[in-house]
C-alpha positions in Angstrom: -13.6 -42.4 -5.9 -12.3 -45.4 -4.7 -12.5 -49.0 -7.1 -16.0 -50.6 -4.9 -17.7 -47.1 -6.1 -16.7 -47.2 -9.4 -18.0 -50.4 -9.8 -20.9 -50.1 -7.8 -21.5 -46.8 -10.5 -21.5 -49.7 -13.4 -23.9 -51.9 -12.3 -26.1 -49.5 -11.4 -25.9 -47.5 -14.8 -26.0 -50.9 -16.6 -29.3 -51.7 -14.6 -30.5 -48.3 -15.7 -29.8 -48.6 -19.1 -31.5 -52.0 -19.9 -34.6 -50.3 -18.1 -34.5 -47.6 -20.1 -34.2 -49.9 -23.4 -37.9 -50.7 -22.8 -38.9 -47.5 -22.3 -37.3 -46.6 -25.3 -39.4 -49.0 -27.3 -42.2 -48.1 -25.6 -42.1 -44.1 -26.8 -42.4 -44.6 -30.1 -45.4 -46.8 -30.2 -47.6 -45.8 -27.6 -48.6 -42.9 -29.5 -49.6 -44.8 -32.9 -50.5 -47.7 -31.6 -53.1 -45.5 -29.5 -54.2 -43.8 -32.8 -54.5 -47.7 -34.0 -57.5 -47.8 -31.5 -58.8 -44.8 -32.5 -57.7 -42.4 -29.8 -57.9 -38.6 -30.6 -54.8 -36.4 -30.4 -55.9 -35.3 -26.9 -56.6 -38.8 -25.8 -52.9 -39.9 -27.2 -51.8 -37.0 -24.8 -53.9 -38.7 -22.0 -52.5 -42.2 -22.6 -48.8 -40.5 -22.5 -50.0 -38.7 -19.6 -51.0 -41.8 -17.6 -47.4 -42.9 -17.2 -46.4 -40.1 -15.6 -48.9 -39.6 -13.2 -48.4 -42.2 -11.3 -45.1 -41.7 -11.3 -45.7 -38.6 -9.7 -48.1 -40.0 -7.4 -45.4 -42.8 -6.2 -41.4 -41.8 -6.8 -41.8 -39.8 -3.5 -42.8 -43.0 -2.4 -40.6 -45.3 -3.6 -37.3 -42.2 -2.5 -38.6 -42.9 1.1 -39.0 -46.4 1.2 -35.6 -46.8 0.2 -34.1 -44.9 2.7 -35.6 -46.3 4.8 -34.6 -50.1 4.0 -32.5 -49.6 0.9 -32.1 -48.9 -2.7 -31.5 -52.4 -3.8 -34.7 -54.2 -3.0 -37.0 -51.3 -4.2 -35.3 -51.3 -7.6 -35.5 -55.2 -7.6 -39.2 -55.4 -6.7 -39.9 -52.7 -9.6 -38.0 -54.3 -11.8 -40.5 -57.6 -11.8 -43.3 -55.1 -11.8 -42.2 -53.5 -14.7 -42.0 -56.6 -16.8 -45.4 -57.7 -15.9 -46.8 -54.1 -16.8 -44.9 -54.8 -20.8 -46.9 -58.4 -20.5 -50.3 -56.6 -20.6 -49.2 -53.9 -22.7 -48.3 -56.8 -25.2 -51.9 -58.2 -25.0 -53.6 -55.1 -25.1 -56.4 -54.7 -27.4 -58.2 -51.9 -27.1 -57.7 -48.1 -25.6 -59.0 -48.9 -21.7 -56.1 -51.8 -21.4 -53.1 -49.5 -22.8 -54.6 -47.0 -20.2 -54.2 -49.5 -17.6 -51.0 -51.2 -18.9 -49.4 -47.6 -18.6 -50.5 -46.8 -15.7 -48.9 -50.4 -14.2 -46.0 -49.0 -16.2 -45.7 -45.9 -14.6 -46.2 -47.3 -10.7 -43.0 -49.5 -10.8 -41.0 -46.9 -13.3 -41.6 -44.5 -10.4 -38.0 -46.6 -8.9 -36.0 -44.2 -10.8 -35.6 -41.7 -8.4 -34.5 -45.1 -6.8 -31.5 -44.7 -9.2 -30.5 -41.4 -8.8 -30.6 -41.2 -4.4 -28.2 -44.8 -5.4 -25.6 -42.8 -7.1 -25.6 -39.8 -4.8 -24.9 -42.4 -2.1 -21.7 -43.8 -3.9 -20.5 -40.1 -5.2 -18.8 -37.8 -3.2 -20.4 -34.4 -3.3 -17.7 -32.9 -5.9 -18.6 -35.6 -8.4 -21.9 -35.5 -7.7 -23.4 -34.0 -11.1 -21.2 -35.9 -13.4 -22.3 -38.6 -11.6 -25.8 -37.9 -12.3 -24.6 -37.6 -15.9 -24.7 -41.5 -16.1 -28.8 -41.1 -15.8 -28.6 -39.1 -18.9 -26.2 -41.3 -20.4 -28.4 -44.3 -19.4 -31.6 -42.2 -21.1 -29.5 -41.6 -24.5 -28.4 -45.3 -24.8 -31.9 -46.8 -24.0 -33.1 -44.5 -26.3 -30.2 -45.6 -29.3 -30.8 -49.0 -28.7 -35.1 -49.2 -27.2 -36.2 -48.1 -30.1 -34.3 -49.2 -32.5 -34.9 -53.3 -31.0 -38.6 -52.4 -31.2 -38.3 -51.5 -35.0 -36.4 -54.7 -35.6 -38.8 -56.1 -33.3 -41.9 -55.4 -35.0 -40.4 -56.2 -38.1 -39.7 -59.7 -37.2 -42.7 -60.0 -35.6 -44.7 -58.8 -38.7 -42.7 -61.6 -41.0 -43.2 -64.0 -38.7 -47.1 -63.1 -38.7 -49.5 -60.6 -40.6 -52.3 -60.6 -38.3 -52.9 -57.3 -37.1 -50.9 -55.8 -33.8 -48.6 -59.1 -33.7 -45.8 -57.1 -34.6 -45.9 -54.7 -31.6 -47.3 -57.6 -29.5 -44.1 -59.6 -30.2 -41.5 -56.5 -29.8 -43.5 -55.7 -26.6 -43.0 -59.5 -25.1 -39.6 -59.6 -25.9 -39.1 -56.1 -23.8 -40.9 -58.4 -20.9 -38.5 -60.7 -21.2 -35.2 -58.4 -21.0 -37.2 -56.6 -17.9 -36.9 -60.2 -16.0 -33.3 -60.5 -17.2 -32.4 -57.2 -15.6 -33.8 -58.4 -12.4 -31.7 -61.6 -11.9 -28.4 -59.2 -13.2 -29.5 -57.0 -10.4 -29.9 -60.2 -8.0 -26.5 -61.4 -9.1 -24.9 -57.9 -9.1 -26.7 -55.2 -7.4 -25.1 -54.2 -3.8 -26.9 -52.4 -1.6 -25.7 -48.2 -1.5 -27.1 -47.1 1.8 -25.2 -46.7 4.7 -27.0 -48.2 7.3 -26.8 -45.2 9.3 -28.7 -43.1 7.3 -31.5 -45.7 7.4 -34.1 -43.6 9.3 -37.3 -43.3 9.2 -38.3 -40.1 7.4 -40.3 -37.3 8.3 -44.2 -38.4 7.9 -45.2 -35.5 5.6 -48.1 -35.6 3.1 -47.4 -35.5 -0.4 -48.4 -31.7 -0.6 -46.6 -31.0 2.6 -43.5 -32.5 1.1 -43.4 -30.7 -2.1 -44.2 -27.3 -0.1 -41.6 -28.1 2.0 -38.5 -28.2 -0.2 -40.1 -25.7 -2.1 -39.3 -23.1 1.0 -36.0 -23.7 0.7 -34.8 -20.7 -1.7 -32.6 -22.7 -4.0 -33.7 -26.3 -3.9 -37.3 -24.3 -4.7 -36.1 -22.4 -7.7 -33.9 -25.5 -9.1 -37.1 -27.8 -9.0 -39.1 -24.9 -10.8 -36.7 -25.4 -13.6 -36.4 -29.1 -13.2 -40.6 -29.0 -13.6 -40.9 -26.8 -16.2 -38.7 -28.1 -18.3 -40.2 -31.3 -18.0 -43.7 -29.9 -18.5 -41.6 -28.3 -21.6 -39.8 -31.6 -23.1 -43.0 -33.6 -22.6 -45.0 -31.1 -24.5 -42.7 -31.7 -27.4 -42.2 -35.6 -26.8 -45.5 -36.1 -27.3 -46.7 -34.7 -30.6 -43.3 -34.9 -31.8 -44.8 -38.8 -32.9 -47.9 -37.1 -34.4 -46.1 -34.5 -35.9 -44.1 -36.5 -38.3 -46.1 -39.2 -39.1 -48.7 -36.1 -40.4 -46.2 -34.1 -42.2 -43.9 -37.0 -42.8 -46.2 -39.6 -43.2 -43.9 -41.9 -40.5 -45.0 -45.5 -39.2 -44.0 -47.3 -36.4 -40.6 -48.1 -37.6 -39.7 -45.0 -39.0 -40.3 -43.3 -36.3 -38.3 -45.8 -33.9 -35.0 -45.8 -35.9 -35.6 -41.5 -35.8 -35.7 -42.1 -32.2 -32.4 -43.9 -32.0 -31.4 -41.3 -33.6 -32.0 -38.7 -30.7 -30.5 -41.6 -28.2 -27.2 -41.5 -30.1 -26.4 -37.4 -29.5 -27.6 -37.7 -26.8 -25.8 -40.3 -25.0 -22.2 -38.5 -26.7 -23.5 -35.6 -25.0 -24.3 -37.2 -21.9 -21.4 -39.5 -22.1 -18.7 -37.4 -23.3 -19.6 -33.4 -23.3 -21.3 -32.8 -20.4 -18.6 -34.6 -18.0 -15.6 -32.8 -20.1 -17.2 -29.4 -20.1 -18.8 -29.9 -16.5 -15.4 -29.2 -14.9 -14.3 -26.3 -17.3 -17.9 -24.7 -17.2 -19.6 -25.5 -13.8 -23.0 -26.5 -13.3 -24.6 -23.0 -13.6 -22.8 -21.8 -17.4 -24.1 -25.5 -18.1 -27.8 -24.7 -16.9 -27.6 -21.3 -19.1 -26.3 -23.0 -22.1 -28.7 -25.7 -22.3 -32.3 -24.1 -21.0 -30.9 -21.9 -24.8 -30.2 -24.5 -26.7 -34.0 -25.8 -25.2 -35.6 -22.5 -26.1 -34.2 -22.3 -29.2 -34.4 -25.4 -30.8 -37.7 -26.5 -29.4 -39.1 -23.6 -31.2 -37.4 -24.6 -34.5 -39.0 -28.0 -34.7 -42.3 -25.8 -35.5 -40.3 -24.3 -38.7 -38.6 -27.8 -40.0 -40.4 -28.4 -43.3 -37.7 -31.2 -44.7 -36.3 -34.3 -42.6 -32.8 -32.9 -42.5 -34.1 -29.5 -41.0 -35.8 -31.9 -38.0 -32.5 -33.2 -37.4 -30.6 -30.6 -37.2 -33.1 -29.3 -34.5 -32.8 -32.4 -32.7 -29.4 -32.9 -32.5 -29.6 -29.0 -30.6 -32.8 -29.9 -28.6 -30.5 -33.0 -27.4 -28.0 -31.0 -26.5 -29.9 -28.7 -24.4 -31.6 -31.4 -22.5 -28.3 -33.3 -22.1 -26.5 -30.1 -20.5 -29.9 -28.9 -18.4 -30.8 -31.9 -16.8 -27.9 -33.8 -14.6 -26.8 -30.2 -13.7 -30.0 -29.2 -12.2 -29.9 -32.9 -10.3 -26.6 -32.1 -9.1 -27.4 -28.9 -8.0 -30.5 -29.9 -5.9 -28.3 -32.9 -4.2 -25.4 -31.1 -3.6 -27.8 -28.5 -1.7 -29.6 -31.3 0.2 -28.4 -33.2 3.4 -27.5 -36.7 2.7 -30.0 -38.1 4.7 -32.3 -37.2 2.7 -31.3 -37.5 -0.9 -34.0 -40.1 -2.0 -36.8 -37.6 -0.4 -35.6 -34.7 -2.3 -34.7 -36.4 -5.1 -37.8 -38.7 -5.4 -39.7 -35.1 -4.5 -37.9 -33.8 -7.3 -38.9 -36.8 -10.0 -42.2 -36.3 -8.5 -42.2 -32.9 -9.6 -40.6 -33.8 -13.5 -43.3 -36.6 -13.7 -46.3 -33.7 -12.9 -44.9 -32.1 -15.1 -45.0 -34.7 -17.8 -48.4 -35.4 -16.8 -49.6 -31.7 -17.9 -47.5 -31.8 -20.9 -48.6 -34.5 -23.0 -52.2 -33.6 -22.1 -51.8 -30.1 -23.1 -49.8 -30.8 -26.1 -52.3 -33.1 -27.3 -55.0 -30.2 -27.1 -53.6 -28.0 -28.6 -51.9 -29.6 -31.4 -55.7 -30.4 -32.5 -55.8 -26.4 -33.1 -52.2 -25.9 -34.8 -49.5 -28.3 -35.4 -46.9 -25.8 -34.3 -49.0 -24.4 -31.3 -47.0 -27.2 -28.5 -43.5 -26.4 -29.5 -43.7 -23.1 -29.5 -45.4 -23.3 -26.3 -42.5 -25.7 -24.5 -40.2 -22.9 -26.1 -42.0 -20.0 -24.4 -41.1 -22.5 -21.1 -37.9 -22.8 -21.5 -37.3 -19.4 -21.7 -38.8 -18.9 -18.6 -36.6 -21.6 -16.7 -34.1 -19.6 -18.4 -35.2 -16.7 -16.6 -35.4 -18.4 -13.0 -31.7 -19.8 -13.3 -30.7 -16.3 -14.3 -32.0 -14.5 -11.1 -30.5 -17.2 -9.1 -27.4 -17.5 -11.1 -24.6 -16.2 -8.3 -26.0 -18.7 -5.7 -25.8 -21.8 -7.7 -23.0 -24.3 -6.7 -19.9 -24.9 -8.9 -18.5 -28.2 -7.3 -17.7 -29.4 -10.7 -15.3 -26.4 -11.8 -14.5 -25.6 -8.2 -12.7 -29.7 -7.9 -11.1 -29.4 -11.5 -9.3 -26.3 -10.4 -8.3 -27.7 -6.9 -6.8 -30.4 -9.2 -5.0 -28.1 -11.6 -3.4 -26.3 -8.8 
């Protein structure tokens, strides 16, 4: 990879990352701030659910307006969007504007699968999970420092007033404010990825045309399966993890934040460190195996953790799995996909991750109102079956990564 990608690759993770910072702040209080208005556990489900939807509804969208006229202004625009959608969230003040505010949220977040159809454009095909790594590693480190600034955040806020809400009102303004930062960095700094001959106009299919369509094809089908159902899985445990704790814990708002940062930190050094050391020794597939396990396993234990330091320990493995599933089932799907039309499939795919995190939060929410450990098991029982789909597909998965590293040794 020559020096222009490389640093085409920075800017683009560092544009990620500060993203991601507000959505890390974001995580930890939706859910109790919710509860603050007196939403239900279903209805804290719903509000989580909201986000996603629409980015279901619109990262197909987004995937083919930028190839058709670029990466760089759709991640721009959605920047400035995103910003505006933390304004409202900041003045929200009762359950029908956080809705709405999440749902804004959601629309311009959608511009992630932006992100990943910009790094498949600057990374050759052989580097193309690792390079998908920097997503994960953008995730872990919004998620170190998001919610660990909205702790501090609220905090400050609270000393600086008592009234009620200031706290998050303030932390939530002052993620506004880094939103419209990132968008002049990205003025200043953001090159355009797209080869200009690949900007065609993509084929006009519906929204249930195009998911049916990639679904034909045998392997792209199976990896988005597993790339769905693990999001249906994670989501499921995301969002009445929050609920969880504070109710057997007794957590707040900025206890759970820091426990969050927590969760960023292994997973970034996973993201950052293991998964593009042990990509080339392992391949993508041994890596999909590994972490749908670690998923299964540990997503079941946080049902069994009765002390803090048993949560953690869970975590740290539930971080792991995610961290090793993830950019190698990206990879996969791009490397199997024409490069013409890597924002379709992967906006497609992202589609598919944020259905899936639509049905998860809702359905955790339910059922955690019958047993507290009924949605992790639950997620678990999915993993295991992802676990299942990369195993019947196992011999036709690529190995780019492991294939490159011993090209090199030799």
């Amino acid at each position: 990879m020559n020096d222009q990608k490389k640093s085409q690759l920075t800017v683009i993770f560092f544009t990620v990352f500060i993203y991601l910072v507000g959505f890390g702040v974001i995580i930890p209080i939706t859910p109790l701030l919710g509860k603050e208005f007196g939403a239900s556990s279903s209805q804290v489900g719903l509000l989580m659910s909201v986000y996603s939807l629409m980015q279901f509804l619109f990262s197909p969208f987004w995937g083919k307006i930028s190839d058709r006229v670029g990466r760089r202004p759709v991640l721009l625009f959605c920047l400035l969007g995103e910003g505006a959608s933390y304004l409202l969230f900041a003045a929200s003040r009762s359950l029908e504007v956080l809705f709405v505010a999440r749902a804004l949220a959601g629309f311009f977040g959608a511009s992630l699968s932006t992100a990943s159809a910009y790094i498949s454009d600057v990374t050759p095909p052989n580097e193309r999970s690792k390079g998908m790594a920097l997503i994960g590693a953008a995730f872990g480190l919004g998620f170190i420092v998001g919610p660990a600034l909205g702790g501090g955040l609220t905090m400050w806020g609270e000393h600086i007033s008592p009234e009620p809400h200031f706290g998050t009102s303030f932390a939530l303004v002052m993620v506004a404010g880094i939103c419209f930062a990132n968008f002049l960095f990205g003025v200043k700094f953001l090159k355009e990825s797209l080869d200009k001959t690949h900007q065609i106009k993509p084929k006009d299919l519906s929204r249930i045309e195009q998911i049916l369509h990639y679904f034909k094809k045998p392997l792209v089908g199976s990896l988005m399966w597993v790339f769905f159902i693990n999001s249906v899985a994670f989501s499921t445990m995301e969002a009445t993890l929050v609920l969880l704790v504070g109710d057997r814990f007794g957590w707040g708002i900025k206890e759970v934040s820091f426990g969050f940062a927590y969760i960023g930190v292994v997973s970034t050094i996973s993201q950052g460190l293991l998964v593009r050391r042990l990509l080339p020794k392992l391949g993508e597939r041994k890596m999909l195996i590994l972490g749908l396990s670690c998923l299964a396993i540990s997503l079941a234990g946080i049902s069994m953790a009765k002390e803090i330091w048993e949560l953690a320990f869970v975590m740290t493995f539930l971080c792991l799995g995610y961290s090793f599933t993830s950019p190698s089932t990206l990879g996969s799907i791009s490397l199997l996909s024409p490069a013409t039309e890597q924002g379709a499939v992967l906006g497609t795919t992202q589609g598919l991750a944020s259905l899936g995190r639509i049905l998860g939060p809702a359905f955790g929410g339910l059922i955690y109102g019958i047993h507290q450990a009924a949605p992790f098991l639950s997620a678990a029982a999915l993993a295991g079956f992802a676990f299942l789909i990369v195993l019947m597909t196992y011999a036709q998965l690529p190995e780019s990564a492991k294939q490159t590293a011993k090209k090199a040794h030799n």
